[in-house]
Steps between C-alpha positions, in 0.01 A plus 500: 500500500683586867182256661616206206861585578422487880313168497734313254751553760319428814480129369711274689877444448646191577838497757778317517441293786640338801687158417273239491440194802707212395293291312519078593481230220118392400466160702410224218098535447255296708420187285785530230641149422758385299616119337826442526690470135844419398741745375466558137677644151307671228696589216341647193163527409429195422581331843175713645246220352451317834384177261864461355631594832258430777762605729481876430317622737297659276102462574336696191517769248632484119784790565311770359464843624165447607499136597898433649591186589425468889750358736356505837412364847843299539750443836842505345783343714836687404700374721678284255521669172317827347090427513436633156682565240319677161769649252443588139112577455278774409153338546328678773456326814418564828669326819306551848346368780812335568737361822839504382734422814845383564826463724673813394707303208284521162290724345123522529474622115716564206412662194742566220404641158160476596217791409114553564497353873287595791655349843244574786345431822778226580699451812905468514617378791890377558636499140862606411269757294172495449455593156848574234368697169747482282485661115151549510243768474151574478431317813301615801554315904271610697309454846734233610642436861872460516643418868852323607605505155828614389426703277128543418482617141805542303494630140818487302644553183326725312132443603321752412090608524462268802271639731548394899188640665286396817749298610620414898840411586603416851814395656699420172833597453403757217154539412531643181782506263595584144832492336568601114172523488293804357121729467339249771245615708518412878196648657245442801739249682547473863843407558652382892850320419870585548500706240166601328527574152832456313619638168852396343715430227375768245124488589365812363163656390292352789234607651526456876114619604265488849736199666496475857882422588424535884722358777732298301829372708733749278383673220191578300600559105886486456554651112801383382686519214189600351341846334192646347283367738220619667404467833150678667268508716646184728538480862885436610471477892584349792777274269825402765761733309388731168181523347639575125878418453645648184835337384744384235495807257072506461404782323185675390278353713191710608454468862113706610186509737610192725470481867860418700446478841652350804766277353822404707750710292436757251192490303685549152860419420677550212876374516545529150295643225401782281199741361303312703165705582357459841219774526178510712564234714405522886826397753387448878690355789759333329846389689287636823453832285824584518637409177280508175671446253836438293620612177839386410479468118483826253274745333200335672163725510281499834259749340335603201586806318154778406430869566453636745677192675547140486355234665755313792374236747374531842751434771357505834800652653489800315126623439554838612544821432303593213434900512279530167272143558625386166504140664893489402729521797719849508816317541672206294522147660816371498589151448804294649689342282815573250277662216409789755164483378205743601161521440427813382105468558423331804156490541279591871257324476466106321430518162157525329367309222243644252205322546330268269087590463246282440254512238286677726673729611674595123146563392421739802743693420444494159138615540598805758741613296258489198214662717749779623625600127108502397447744733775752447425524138074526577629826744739586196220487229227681740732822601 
């Protein structure tokens, strides 16, 4: 059983790691074309059958679930009104493949009360936005390129289940952005703007996963006005001022296991806020390492309570002393700010994840184990 024991945890653990290169837009593929269309409406159902309306844009598909209605392959000028429009459907349909582009007036899309949408592997370039969601939900945008937009994506008014994965924002005003909107997932995006991702208005129960919100002019996620939240495993570095900015009484929020390194000012900042949880996270260089962090809301947690001791974050100006190698720090870390907030855990060393095993490696262990407890009870039965 010791061998099992000893070989289950001689696997490999995976480490937080360093912040991540900046990552540069996807140039347009070799060979991709597009045919220039006008701007178009499609409102309702019905106005998806490209016979009654060969306008649509729409190439194939009967709106099903497994056949959508297609709308692909078009350059969209935006530059005087929004390119498309598509309000009050629920056929599935699929929009990709597309150029929409403008001169920073109009939108590039606008969907309102519209449900079962995929928007992918487009390319917004110079809209006012380039895609408004507004009252929708079950929608998913993904592995688009957003660049010189104002903002890229903007969901509002309670849109909810959208999922914004994949995606690559560069040089918009905000890449990102949700207001009175709610249980969203924003995952796997790679966001260098002004500000990276924003959540306000009474945005609450997202899920604010793996983004890369690297060198943005001022701040990676600003949170305001917003709780319940979640925000994990993203990178927040390099960003001109704050890499997470809590304000405008947001609450409950769970803040864990993101990276926060290098930015201009402190790496989080709360100016107003409460029972917020920011736990496990990994603070480096920020405001030239001099500064963390700022807490100047109330009753805000920067560990996790447990026996024999919590779990804070790692702050690399304060990774020593620790006299019993528990891995916690033998002295709080204490925060600036009016709260006079510490963290009673600070960790040495950045955390550690538990590691996810293959199948392979499951069943290895499975069969040592097994071959170990056979054993013991065949030297149990023969003495």
């Amino acid at each position: 059983m010791a061998l099992a024991v000893a070989i289950l945890l001689a696997l490999p653990l995976s480490l937080l790691l360093s912040p991540s290169a900046e990552i540069l837009p996807p140039p347009v593929p070799a060979g991709v074309t597009y045919t220039s269309h006008q701007r178009f409406s499609i409102i309702g159902n019905a106005q998806f059958n490209n016979t009654l309306f060969p306008l649509n844009g729409v190439v194939s598909g009967n709106g099903t679930a497994s056949d959508p209605y297609i709308i692909e392959g078009w350059d969209i000028d935006s530059s005087g009104d929004t390119a498309i429009r598509i309000m009050f459907t629920d056929a599935h349909y699929v929009l990709r493949n597309c150029y929409i582009h403008g001169n920073g007036m109009f939108w590039g899309i606008y969907q309102l009360k519209s449900v079962n949408s995929t928007i992918c592997n487009n390319t917004f370039s110079g809209n006012s936005d380039g895609i408004i969601v507004d009252q929708s939900s079950n929608n998913t945008v993904s592995d688009n390129n957003f660049s010189s937009n104002g903002r890229g994506i903007y969901l509002v008014q309670t849109c909810t289940n959208i999922i914004v994965s994949n995606n690559t924002f560069n040089g918009n005003s905000a890449g990102i952005n949700l207001q009175a909107s709610y249980g969203n997932i924003l995952t796997d995006n790679d966001l260098n703007d002004d500000i990276g991702i924003y959540l306000f208005g009474s945005s609450y129960h997202n899920t604010v996963r793996n983004n890369n919100c690297s060198s943005n002019g001022d701040m990676g996620i600003i949170i305001q006005g917003s709780s319940g939240n979640t925000v994990t495993d993203n990178n927040f570095s390099h960003n001109g001022y704050f890499g997470i900015y809590i304000s405008q009484g947001s609450s409950y929020n769970n803040i864990s296991w993101n990276k926060v390194f290098n930015n201009g000012d402190r790496g989080i900042y709360i100016q107003t806020g409460s029972y917020n949880r920011i736990w496990n996270n990994t603070f480096a260089g920020n405001y030239g390492g001099g500064v963390q962090a700022n807490d100047a809301g109330t009753n805000n947690w920067w560990n996790t309570s447990g026996s024999p001791h919590g779990y804070g974050n790692r702050w690399s100006d304060l990774t020593t002393p620790d006299a019993n190698s528990d891995g916690i720090v033998d002295w709080s870390y204490n925060l600036t700010g009016s709260a006079g907030a510490k963290d009673y855990y600070p960790l040495t060393t950045p955390p550690v994840m538990i590691p996810e095993f293959g199948v392979m490696q499951f069943v290895v262990v499975v069969l040592l184990v097994a071959t170990m407890l056979i054993g013991e009870a065949r030297r149990r039965k023969a003495s």
